[in-house]
N, C-alpha and C positions, 0 to 999 in steps of 0.2 A: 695576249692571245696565247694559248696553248695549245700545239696539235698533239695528237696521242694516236699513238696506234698498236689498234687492241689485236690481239692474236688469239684465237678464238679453238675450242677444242674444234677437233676436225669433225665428228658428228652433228658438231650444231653450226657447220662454218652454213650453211646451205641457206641457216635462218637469216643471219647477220652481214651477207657480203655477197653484193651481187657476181653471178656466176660462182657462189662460194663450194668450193668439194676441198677433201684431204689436203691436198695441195695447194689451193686458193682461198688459208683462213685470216688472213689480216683485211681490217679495215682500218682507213685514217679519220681521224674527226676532231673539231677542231671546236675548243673551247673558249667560254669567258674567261672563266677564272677555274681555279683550285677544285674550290667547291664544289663547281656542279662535274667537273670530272670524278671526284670521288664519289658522290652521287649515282653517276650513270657504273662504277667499278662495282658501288655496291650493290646496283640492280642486275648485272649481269654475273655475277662473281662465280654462278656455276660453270658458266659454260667460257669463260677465259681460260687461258693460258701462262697469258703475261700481256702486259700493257706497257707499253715504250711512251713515256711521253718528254716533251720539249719545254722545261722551263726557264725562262729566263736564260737560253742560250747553254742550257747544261741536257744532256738526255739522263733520262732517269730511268733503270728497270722497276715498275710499281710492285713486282714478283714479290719480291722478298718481306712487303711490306703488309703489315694485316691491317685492314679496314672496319672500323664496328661503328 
């Protein structure tokens, strides 16, 4: 299992995270595997920020990381 938590630009936190405003853009979500995490990165990739996620006991910043 992998949870991941996406940080969301603050204009679209409103779409993505209940009661989401400027101040309220992270949501947690919690995956099978790898794959379908980078999946859901790559369908949202306009409106993140950064993605924390937990694998294997390590956290990862997904930022720095490009997705094709």
């Amino acid at each position: 299992m992998i949870v991941a938590r996406f940080e969301f630009k603050p204009e679209h936190a409103s779409s993505f995270v209940i009661n989401g405003s400027a101040d309220r853009n992270v949501a947690e979500v919690m995956f099978e595997s790898v794959e379908s995490l980078i999946e859901t990165m790559k369908e949202f990739e306009d409106y993140l920020v950064d993605c924390l996620a937990i694998v294997n006991g390590k956290v990862l910043s997904l930022s720095s990381f490009k997705i094709r």
